[in-house]
C-alpha positions as CSV (number, residue, x, y, z in Angstrom):
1,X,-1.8,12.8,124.7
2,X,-3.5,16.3,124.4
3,X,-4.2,18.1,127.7
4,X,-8.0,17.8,126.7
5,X,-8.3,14.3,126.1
6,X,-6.2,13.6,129.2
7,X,-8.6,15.7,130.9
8,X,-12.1,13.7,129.8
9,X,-10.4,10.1,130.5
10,X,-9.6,11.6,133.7
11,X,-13.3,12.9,134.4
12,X,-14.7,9.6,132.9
13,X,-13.0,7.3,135.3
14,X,-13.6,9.0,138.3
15,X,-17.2,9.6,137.4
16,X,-17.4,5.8,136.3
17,X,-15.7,5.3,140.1
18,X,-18.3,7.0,141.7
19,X,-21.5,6.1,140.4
20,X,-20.2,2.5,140.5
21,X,-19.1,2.7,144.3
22,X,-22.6,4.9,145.0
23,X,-20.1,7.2,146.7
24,X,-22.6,10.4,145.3
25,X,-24.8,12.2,148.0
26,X,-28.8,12.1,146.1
27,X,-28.3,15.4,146.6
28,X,-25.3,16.4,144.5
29,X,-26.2,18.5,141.6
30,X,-23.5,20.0,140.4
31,X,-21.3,17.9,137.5
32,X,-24.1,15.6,137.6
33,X,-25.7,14.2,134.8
34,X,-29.7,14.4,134.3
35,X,-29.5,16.7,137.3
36,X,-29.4,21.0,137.2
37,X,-29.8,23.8,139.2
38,X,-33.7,23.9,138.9
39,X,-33.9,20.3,140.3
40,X,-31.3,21.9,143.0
41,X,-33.8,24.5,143.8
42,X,-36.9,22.4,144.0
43,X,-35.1,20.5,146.1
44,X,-34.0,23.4,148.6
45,X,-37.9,24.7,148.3
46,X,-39.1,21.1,149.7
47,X,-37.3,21.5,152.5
48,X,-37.8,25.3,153.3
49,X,-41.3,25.4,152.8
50,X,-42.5,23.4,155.4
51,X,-40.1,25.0,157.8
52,X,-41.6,28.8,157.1
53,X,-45.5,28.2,157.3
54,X,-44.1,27.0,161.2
55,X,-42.3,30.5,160.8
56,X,-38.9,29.0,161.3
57,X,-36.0,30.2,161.1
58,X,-34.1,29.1,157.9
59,X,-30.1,30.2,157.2
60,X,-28.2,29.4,153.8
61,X,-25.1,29.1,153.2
62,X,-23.1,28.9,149.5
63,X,-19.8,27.4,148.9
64,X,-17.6,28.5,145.9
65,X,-14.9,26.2,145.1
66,X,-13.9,27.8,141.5
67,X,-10.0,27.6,141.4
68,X,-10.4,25.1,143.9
69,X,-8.0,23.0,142.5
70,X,-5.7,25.1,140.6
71,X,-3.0,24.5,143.5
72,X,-3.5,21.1,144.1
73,X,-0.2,18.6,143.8
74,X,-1.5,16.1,141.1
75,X,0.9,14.0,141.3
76,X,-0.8,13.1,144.8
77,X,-4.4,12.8,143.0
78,X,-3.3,11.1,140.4
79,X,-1.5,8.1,142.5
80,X,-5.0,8.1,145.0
81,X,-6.9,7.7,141.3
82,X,-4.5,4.8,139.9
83,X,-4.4,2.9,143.7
């Protein structure tokens, strides 16, 4: 089977796996359908605005995980996936 095919049946069952098990945080916007990055901002603004017309202190933090899983043993995921 081509690499690409392979690689939607893959993404289809696991998102099929999580959406039926609700194991998705409401906030997870990334790889998520009906959801993008300006629903991810509105989202952040709700929760900063209140915190600066108190004058709060608000930190951010960003997490890149690009390549993420170019070094990780599939074998391993794939097994976790079919149990």
């Amino acid at each position: 089977m081509g690499g690409k095919v392979s690689e939607k049946l893959l993404i289809n069952r696991i998102n099929h796996h999580l959406y039926k098990n609700e194991l998705l945080n409401d906030r997870q916007f990334g790889f998520t359908p009906q959801k993008s990055t300006i629903d991810a901002v509105m989202e952040a603004k709700q929760f900063i605005e209140p915190v600066l017309e108190k004058r709060g202190l608000i930190i951010m933090t960003r997490l890149d995980v690009k390549g993420a899983f170019d070094a990780a043993l599939w074998p391993g995921i794939l097994k976790r996936l079919k149990d």
